[in-house]
Residue frames relative to the residue before (quaternion, step in Angstrom):
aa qw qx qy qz dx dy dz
X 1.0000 0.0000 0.0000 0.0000 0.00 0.00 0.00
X 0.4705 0.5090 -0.3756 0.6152 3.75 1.39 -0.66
X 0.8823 0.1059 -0.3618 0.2819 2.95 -0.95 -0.84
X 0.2877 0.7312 -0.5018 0.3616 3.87 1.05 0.15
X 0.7195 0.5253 -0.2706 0.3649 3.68 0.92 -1.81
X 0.7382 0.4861 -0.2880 0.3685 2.75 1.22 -1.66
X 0.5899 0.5742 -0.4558 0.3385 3.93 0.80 -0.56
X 0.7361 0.5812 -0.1714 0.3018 3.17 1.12 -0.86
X 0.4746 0.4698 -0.3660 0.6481 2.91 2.24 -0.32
X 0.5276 0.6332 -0.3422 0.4512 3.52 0.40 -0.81
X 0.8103 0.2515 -0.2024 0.4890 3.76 0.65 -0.73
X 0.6272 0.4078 -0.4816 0.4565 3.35 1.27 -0.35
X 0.5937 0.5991 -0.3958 0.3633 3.65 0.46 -0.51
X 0.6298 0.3145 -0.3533 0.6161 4.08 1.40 -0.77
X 0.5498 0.5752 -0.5207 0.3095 3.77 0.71 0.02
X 0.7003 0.3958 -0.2077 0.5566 3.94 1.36 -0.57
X 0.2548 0.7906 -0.4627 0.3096 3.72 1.19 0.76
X 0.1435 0.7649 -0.6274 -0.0261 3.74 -0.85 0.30
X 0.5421 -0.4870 0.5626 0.3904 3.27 -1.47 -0.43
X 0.4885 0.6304 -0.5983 0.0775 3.71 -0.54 -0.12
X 0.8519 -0.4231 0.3087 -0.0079 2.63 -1.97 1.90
X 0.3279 -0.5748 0.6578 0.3597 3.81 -0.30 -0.05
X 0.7971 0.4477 -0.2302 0.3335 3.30 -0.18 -1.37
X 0.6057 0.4479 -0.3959 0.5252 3.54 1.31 -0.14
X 0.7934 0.3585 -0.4275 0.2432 3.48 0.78 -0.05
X 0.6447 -0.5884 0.3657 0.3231 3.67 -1.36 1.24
X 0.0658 -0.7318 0.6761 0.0546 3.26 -1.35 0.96
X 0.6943 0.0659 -0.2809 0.6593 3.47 0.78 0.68
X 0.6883 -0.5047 0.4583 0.2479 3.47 -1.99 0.05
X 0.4302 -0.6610 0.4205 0.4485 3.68 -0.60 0.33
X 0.3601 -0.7091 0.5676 0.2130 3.61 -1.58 0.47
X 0.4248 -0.4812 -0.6990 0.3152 1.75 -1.08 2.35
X 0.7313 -0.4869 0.3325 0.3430 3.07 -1.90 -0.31
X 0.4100 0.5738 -0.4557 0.5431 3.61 1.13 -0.07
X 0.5627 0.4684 -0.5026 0.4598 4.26 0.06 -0.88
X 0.3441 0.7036 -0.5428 0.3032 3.87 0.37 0.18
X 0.0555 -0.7784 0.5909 0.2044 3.36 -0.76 0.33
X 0.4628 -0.6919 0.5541 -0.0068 3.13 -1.73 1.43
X 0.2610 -0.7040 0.6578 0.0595 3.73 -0.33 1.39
X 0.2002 -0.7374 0.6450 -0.0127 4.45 -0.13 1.25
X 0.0880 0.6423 -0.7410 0.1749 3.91 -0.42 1.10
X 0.2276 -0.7428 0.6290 0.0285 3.20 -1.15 1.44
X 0.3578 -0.7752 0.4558 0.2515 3.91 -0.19 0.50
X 0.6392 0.4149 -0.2626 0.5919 3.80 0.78 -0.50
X 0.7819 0.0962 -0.3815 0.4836 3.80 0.32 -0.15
X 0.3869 -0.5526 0.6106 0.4148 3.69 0.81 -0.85
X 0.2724 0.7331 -0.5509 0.2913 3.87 0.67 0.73
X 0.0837 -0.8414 0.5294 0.0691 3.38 -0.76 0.73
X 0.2247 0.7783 -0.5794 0.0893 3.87 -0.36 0.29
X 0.3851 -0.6541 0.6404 0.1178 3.46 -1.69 0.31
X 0.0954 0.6694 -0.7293 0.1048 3.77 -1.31 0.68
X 0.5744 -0.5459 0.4461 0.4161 3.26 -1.63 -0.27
X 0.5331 -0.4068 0.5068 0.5418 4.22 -1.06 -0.26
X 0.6598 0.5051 -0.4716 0.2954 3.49 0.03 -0.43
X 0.7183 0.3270 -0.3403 0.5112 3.76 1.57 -0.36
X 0.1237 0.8685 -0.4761 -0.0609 3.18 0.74 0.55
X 0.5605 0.6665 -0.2079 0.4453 3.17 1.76 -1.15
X 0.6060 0.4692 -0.3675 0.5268 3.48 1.21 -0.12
X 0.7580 0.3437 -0.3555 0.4253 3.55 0.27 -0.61
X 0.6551 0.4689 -0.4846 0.3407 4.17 0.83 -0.75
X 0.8909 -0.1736 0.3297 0.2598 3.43 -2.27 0.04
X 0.3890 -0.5639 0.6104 0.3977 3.44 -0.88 0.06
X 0.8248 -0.0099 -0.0695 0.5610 4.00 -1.16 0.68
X 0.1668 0.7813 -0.5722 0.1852 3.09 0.45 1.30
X 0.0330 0.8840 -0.4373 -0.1618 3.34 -0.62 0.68
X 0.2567 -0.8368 0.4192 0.2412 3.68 -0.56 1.45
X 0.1604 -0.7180 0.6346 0.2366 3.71 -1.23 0.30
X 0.0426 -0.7966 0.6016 -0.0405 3.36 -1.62 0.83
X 0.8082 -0.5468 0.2164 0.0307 2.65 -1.35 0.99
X 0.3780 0.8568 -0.3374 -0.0962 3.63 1.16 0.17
X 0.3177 0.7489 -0.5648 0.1387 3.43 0.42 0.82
X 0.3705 -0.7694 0.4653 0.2331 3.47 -1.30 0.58
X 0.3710 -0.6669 0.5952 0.2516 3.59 -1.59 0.32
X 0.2963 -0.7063 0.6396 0.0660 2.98 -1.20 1.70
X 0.6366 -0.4969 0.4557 0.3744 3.75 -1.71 0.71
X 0.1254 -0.8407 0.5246 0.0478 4.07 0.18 0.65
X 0.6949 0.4079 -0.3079 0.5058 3.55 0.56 -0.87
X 0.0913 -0.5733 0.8117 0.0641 4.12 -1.12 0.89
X 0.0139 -0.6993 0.6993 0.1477 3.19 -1.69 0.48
X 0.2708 -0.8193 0.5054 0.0063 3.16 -0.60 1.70
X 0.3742 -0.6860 0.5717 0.2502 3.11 -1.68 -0.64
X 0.0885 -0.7348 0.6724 0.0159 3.85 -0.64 1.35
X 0.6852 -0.0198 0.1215 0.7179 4.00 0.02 1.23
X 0.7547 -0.3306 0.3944 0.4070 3.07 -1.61 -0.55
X 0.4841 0.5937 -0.4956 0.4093 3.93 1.35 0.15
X 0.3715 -0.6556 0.6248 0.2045 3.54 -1.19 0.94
X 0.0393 0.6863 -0.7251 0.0409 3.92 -0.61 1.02
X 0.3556 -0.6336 0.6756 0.1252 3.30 -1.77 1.39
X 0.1295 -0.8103 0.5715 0.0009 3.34 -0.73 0.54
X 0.2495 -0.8308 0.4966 0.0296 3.48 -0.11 1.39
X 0.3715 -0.7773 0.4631 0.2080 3.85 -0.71 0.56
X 0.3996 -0.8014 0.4445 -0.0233 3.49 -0.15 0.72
X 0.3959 -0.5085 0.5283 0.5528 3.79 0.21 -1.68
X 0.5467 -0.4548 0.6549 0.2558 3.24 -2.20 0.62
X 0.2980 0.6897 -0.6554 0.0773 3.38 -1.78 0.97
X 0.7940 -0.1850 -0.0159 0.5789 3.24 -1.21 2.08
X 0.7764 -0.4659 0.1714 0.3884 3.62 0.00 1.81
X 0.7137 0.3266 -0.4947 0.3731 3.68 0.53 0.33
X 0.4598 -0.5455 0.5656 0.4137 3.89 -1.36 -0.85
X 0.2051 -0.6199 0.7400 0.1612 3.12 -1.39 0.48
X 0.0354 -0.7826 0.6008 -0.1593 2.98 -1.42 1.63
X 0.4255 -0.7650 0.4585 0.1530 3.36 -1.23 0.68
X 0.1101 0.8463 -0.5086 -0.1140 4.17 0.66 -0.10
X 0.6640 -0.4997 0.4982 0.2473 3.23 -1.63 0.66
X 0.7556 0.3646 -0.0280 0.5434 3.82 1.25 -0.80
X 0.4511 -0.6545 0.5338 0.2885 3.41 -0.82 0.96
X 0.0518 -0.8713 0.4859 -0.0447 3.20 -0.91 1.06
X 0.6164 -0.6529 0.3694 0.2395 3.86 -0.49 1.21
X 0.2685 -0.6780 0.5641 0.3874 3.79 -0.27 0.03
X 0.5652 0.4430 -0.3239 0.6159 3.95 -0.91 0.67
X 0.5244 0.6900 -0.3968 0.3024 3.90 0.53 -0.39
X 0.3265 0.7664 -0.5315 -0.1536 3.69 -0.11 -0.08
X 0.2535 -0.7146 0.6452 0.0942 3.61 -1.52 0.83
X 0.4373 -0.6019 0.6506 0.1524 3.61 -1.36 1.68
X 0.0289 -0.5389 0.8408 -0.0412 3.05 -2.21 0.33
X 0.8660 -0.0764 0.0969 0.4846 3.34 -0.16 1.14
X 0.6608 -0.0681 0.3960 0.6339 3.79 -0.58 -1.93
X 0.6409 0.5474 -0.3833 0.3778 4.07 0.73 -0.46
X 0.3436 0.6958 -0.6303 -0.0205 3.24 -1.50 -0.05
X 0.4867 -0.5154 0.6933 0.1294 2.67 -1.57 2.11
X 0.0951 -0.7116 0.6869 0.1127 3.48 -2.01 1.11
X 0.1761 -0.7904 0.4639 0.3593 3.69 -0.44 0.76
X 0.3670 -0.7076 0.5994 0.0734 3.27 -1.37 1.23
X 0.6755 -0.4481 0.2254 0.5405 3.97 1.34 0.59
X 0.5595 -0.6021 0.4636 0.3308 3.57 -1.72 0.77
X 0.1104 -0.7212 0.6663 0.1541 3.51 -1.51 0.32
X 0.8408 -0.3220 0.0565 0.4314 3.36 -0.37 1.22
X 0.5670 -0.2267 -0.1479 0.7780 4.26 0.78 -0.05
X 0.8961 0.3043 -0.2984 0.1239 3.88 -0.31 -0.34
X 0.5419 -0.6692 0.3812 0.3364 3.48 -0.43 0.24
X 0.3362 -0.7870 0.4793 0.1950 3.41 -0.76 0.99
X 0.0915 0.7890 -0.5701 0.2102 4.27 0.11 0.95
X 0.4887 -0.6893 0.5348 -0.0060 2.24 -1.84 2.06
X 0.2342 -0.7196 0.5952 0.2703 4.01 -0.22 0.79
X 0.6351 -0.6245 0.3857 0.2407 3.03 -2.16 0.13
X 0.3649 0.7806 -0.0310 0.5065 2.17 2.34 -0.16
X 0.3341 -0.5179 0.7044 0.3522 3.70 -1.58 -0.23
X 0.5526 -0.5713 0.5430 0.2708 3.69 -1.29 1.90
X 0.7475 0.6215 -0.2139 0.0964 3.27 0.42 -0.65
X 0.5208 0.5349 -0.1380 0.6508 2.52 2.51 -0.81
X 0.2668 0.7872 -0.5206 0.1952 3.92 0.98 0.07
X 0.6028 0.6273 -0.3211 0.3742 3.54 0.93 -0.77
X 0.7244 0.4286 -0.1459 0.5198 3.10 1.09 -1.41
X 0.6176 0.5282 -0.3390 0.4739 3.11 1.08 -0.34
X 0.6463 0.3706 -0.3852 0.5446 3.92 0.74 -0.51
X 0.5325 0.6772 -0.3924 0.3223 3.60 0.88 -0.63
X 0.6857 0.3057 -0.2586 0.6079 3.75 0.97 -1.15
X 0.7851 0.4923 -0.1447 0.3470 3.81 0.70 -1.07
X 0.8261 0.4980 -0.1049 0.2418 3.32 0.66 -0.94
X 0.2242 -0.7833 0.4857 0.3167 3.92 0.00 0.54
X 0.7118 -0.5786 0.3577 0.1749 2.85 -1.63 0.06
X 0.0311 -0.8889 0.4200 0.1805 3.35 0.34 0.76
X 0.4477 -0.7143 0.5345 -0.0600 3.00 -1.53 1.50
X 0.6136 -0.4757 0.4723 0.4173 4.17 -0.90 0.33
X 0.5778 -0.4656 0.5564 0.3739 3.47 -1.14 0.83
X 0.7911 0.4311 -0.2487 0.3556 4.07 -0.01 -1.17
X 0.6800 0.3636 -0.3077 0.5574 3.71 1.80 -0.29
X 0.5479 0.6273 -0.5511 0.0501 3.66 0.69 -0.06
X 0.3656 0.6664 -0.5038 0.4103 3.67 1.37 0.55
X 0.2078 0.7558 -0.5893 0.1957 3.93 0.81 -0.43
X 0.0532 -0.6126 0.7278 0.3038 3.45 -1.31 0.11
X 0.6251 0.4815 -0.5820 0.1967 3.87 -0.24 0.62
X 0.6996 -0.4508 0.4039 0.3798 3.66 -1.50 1.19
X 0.7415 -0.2491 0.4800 0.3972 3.05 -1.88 -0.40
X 0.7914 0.4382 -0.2124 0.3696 2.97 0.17 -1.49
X 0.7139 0.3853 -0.2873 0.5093 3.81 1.04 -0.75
X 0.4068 0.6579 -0.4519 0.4445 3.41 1.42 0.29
X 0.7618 0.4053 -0.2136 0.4579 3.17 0.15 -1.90
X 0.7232 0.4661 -0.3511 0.3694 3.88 0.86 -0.55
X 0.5831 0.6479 -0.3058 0.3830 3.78 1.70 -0.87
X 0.7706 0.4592 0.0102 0.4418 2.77 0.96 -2.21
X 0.6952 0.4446 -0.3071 0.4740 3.16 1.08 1.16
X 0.5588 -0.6441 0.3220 0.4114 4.05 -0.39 0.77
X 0.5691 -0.5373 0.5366 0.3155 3.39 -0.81 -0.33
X 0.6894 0.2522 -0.1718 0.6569 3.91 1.56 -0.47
X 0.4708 0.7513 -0.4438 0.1302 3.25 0.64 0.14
X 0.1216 -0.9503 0.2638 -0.1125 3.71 -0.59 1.24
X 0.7337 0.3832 -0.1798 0.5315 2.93 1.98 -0.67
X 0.0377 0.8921 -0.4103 -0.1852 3.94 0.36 0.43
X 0.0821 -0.7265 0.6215 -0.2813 2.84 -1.78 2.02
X 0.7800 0.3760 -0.2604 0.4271 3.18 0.58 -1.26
X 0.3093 -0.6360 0.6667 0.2353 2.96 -1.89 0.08
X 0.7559 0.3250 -0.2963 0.4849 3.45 1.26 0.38
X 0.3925 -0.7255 0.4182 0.3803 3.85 -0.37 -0.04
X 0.3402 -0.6212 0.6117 0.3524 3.87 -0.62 0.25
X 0.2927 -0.8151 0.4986 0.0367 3.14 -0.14 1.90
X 0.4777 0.6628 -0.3981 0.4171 3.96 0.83 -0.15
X 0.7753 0.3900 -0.1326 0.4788 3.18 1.16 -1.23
X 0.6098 0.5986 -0.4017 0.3293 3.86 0.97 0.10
X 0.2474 0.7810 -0.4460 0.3603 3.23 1.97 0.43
X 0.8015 0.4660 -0.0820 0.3656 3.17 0.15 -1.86
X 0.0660 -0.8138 0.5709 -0.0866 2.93 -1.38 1.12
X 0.7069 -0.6108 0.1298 0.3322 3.27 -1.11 1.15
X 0.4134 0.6476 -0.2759 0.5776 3.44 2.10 -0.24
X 0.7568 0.3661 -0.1864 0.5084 3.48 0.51 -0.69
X 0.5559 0.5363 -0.3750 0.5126 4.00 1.14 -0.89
X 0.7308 0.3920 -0.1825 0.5281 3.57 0.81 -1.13
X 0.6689 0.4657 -0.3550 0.4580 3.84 0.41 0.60
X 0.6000 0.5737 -0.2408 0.5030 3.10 1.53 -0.99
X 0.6271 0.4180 -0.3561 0.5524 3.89 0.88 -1.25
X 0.5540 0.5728 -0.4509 0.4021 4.09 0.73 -1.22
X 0.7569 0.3352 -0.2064 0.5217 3.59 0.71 -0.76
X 0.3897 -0.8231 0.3427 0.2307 3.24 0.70 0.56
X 0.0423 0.4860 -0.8017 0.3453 3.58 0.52 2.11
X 0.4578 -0.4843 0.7374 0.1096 2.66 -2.38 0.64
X 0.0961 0.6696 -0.7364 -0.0106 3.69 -1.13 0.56
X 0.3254 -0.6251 0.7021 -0.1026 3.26 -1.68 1.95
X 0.1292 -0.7886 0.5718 0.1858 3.60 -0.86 0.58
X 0.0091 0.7694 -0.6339 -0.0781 3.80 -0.42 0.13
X 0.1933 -0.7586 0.5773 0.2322 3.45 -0.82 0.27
X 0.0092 0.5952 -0.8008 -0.0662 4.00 -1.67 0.47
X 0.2028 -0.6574 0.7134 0.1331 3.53 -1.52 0.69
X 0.4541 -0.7363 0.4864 0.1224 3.11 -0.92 1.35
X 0.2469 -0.8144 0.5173 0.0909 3.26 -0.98 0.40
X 0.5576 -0.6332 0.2579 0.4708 3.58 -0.87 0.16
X 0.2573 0.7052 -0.5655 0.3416 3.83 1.64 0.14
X 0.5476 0.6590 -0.3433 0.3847 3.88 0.72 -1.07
X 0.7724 0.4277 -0.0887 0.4611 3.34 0.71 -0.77
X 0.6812 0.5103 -0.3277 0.4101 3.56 1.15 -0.70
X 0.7201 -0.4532 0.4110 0.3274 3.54 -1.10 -0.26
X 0.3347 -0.5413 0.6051 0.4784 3.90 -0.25 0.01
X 0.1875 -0.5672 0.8009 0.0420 3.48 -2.26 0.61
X 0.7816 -0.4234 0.3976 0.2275 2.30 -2.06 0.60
X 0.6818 0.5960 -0.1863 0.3810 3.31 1.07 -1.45
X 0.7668 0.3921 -0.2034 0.4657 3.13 0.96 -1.26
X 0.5248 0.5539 -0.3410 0.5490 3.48 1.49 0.05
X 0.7345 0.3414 -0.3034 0.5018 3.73 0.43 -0.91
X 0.7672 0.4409 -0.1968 0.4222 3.84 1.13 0.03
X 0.4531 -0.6874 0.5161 0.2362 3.09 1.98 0.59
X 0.6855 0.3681 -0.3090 0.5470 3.98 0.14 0.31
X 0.5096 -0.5484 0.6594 -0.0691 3.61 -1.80 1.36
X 0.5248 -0.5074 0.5137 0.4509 2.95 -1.32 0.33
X 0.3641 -0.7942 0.3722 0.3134 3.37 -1.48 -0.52
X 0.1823 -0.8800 0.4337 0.0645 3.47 -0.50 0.89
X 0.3116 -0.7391 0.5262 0.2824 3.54 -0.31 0.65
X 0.1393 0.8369 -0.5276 -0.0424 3.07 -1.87 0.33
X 0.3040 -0.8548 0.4070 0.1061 3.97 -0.48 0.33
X 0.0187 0.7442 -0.6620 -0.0870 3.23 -0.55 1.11
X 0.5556 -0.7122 0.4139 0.1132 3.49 -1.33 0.93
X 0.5142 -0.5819 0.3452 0.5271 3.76 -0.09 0.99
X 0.6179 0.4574 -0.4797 0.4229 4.18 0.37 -0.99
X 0.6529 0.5061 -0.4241 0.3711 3.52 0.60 -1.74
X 0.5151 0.6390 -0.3552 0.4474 3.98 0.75 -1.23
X 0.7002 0.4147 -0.2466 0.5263 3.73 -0.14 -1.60
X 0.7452 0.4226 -0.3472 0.3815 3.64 -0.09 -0.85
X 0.7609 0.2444 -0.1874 0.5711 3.89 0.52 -0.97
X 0.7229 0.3606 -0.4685 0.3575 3.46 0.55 0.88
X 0.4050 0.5637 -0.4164 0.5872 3.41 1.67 0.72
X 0.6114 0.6203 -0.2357 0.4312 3.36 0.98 -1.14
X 0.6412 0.4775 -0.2098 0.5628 3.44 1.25 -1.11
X 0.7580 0.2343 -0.1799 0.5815 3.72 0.40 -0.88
X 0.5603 0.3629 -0.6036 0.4358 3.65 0.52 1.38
X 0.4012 -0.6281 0.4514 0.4907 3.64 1.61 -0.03
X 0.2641 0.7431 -0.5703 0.2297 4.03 0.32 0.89
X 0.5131 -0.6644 0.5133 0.1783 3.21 -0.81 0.87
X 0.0530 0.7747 -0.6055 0.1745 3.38 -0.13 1.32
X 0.0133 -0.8126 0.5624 -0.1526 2.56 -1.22 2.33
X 0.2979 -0.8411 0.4335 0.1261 3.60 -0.46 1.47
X 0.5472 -0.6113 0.5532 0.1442 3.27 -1.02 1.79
X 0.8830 -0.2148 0.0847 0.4087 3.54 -0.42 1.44
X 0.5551 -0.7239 0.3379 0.2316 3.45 -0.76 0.78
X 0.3951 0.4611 -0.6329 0.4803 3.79 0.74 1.10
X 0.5789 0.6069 -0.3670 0.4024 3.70 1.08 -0.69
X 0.7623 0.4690 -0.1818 0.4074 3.18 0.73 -1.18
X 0.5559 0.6204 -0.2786 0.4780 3.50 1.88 -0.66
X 0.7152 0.5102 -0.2094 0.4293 3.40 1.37 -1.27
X 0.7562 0.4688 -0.2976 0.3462 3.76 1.39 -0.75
X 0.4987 0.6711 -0.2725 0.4761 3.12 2.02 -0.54
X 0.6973 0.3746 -0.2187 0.5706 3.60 0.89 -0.88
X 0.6987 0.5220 -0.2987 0.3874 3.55 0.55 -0.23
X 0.4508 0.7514 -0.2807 0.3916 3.31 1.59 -0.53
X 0.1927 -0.7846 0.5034 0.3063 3.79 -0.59 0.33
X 0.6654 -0.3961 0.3524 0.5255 3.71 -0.85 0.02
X 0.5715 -0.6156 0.4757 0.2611 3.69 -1.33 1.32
X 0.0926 -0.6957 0.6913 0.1718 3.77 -0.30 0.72
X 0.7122 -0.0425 0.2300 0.6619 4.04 -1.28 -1.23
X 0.8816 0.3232 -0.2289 0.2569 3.21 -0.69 -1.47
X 0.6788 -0.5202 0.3016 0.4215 3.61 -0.91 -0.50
X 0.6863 -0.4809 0.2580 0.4809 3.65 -1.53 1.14
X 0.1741 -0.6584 0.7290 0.0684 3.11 -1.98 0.57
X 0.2830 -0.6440 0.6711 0.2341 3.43 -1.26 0.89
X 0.3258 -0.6574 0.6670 0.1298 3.46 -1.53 0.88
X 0.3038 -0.7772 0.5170 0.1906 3.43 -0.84 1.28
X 0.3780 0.6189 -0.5787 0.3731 3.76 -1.34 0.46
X 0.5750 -0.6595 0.4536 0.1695 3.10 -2.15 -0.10
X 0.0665 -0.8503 0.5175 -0.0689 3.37 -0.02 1.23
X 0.2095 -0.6535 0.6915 0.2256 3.44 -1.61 -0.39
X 0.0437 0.7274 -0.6834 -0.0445 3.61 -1.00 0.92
X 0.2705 -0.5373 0.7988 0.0022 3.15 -2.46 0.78
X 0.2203 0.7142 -0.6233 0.2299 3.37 0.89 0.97
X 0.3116 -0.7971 0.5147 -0.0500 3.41 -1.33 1.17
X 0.0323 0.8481 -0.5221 0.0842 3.82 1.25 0.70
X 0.2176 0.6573 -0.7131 0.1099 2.91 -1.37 0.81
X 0.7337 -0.3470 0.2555 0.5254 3.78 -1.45 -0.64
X 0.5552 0.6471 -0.2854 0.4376 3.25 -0.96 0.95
X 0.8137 0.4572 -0.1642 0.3193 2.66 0.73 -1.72
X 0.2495 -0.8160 0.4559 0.2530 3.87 -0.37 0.59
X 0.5011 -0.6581 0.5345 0.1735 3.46 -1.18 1.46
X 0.1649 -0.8094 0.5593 0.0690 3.32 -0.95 1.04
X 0.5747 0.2475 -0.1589 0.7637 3.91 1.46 -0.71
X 0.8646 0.3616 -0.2856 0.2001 3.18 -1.01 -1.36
X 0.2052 -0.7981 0.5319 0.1950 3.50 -0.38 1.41
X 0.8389 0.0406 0.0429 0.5410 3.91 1.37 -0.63
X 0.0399 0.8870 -0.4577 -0.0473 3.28 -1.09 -0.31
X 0.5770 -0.6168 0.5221 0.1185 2.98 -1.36 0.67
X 0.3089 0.7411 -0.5432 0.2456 3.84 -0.46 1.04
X 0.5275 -0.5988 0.4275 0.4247 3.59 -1.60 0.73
X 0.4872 -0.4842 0.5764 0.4427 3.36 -1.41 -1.11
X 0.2234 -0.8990 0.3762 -0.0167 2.57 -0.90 1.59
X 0.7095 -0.4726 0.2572 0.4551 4.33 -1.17 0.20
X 0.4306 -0.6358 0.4982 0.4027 3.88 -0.22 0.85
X 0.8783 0.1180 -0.3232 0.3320 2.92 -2.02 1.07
X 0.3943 0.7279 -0.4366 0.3524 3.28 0.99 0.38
X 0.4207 -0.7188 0.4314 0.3468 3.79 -1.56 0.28
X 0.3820 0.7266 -0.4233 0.3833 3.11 1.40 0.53
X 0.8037 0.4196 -0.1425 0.3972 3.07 1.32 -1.08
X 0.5600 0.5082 -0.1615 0.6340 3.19 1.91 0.24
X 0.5033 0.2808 -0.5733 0.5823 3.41 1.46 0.58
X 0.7490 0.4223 -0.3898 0.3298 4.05 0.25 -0.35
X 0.4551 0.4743 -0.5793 0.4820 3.64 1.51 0.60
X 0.5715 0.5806 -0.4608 0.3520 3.78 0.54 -0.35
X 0.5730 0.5028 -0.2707 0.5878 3.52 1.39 -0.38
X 0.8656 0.0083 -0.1208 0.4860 3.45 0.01 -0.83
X 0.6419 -0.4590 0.3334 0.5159 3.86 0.50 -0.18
X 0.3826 -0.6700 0.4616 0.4379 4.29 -0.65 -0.08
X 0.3539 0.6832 -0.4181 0.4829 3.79 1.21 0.00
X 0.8402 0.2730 -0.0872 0.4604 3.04 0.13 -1.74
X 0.7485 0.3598 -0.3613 0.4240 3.73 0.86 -0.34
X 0.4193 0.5199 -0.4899 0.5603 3.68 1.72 0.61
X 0.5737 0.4398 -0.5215 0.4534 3.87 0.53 -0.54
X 0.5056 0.7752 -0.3125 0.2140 3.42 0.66 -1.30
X 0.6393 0.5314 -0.0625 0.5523 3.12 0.52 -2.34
X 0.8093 0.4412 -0.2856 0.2623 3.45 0.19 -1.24
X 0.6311 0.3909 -0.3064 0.5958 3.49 1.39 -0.74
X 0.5054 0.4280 -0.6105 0.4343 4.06 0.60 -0.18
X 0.6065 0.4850 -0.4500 0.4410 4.06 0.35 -0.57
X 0.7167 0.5392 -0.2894 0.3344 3.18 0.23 -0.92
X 0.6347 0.5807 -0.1176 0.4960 3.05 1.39 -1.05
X 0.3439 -0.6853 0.5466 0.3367 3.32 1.41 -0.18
X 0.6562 0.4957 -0.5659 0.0585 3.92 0.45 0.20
X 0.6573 -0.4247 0.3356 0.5243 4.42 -1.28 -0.01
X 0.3740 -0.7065 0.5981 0.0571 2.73 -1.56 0.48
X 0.7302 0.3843 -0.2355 0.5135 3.87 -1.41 -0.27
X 0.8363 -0.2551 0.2438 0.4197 3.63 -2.07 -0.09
X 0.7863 0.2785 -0.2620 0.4852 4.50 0.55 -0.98
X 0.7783 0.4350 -0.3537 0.2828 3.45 1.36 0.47
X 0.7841 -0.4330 0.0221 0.4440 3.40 -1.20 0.15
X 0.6009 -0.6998 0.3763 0.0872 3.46 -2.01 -0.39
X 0.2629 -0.8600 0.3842 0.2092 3.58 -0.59 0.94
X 0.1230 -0.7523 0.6041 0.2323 3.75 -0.30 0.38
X 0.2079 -0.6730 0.7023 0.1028 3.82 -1.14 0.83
X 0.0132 -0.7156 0.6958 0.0605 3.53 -0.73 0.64
């Protein structure tokens, strides 16, 4: 019966395979960020067409309303010192006054590693991260990656030519507001304040909700997380106004389209059980390990908006649940063909 699962992961995982180029994949953002180009896949005809992000407002619904993403990305990576051994330390989350941290280097419990006037003691490992006592108040970690910390980038971009500084300024939305992540909700670094302010003029609605990414975003799918139907987990908050606003929106029949797929993770799990009438999102803080794929039935999200993503991934298997994995392999193939970028600096698909 095991090894059954595993073939079956094994086959879903070559079932979300492509080809994609090095050279197709973005190592910086387009200039501005709206000059993106936008691959338009209509779901009722199967129409395909291309434009830039800057028309986006041409291609969406009538009273469409878009939701985004407004968490922020803190500098995670410290590079310390253990002796004269350079250890990266990765941030993680704060718990009962210490940090939970990831390092690049096996590390001893009793260890302690400087940064300057700092040092992070390790106080022992908790399953991948390490649990470490700062020199500091935990509480002040923000401020502390804020003067110290780089930006941390996708394993597939750490070739980027942009600095720190054009990091912390790229790899980050234009509304961004709450800081958590350790990744950006790359769907949403399109948009610009030129374009936020044309869209409302034209009367789209934009809802903010926030999810803080995590480093699960980055890993491979597993077995585990496949034979258990469950994701990593990421927390996230939608605000009683943000609530009130996309549940009117819903019972006016608006087209409600989620800005990249942490969006789409946060409205699906947030949703309460369909009664008669139509779906309702329940405001508050939650945490979801929602797992979308084909199959899966949409309960809010009528569409969306998302880059092109790394093959075999579960990113790319929540947007077959939208369009089918056929069609989102034809898909991929003509964005190659098309010569357009790929991954987190590159361009964007709108599903309608």
């Amino acid at each position: 019966m095991v090894r059954k699962k595993f073939q079956d992961f094994d086959a879903l995982l070559k079932s979300y395979e492509y080809e994609l180029p090095k050279r197709r994949i973005a190592m910086k953002p387009a200039k501005p960020r709206d000059a993106a180009r936008l691959l338009v896949y209509e779901r009722k005809t199967g129409n395909i067409s291309f434009d830039r992000f800057a028309n986006l407002d041409r291609h969406l619904p009538a009273g469409a309303v878009l939701v985004l993403n407004d968490t922020k990305v803190v500098p995670a990576r410290l590079i310390t010192k253990f002796g004269r051994k350079r250890v990266e330390l990765f941030y993680v989350g704060r718990d009962r006054g210490t940090l939970l941290m990831i390092a690049d280097h096996p590390l001893e419990k009793g260890s302690i590693l400087k940064l300057g006037k700092l040092s992070f003691g390790i106080l022992g490992r908790e399953k991948r991260w390490y649990r470490v006592k700062p020199s500091f108040p935990a509480a002040e970690i923000l401020s502390v990656l804020d003067r110290h910390g780089h930006t941390p980038l996708p394993p597939y971009l750490e070739g980027s030519p942009l600095s720190e500084n054009r990091r912390r300024a790229e790899y980050q939305t234009v509304f961004a507001a709450e800081k958590g992540s350790v990744a950006a909700p790359t769907a949403s670094l399109h948009f610009t304040e030129r374009l936020l302010g044309r869209l409302k003029k034209r009367g789209i609605g934009i809802v903010h909700v926030t999810l803080h990414v995590n480093l699960g975003t980055f890993a491979p799918l597993n077995f585990e997380q496949f034979s258990g139907n469950r994701l990593h987990e990421e927390e996230y908050e939608i605000t009683p106004a943000a609530a009130r606003a996309l549940n009117l929106a819903k019972r006016a029949h608006r087209p409600i389209i989620a800005i990249g797929t942490t969006v789409c993770r946060t409205l699906e799990s947030a949703v309460l059980r369909r009664g008669s009438g139509s779906a309702k999102i329940k405001d508050g803080r939650g945490a979801t390990r929602l797992f979308i794929r084909e199959s899966y039935l949409f309960r809010f999200v009528d569409g969306l908006i998302t880059n092109l993503h790394v093959p075999r991934s579960s990113l790319m298997m929540l947007v077959a649940a939208l369009v089918g994995r056929k069609e989102l392999l034809n898909l991929y193939a003509l964005a190659v063909k098309k010569k357009m970028r790929f991954l987190s600096f590159g361009d964007a698909m709108l599903i309608n």
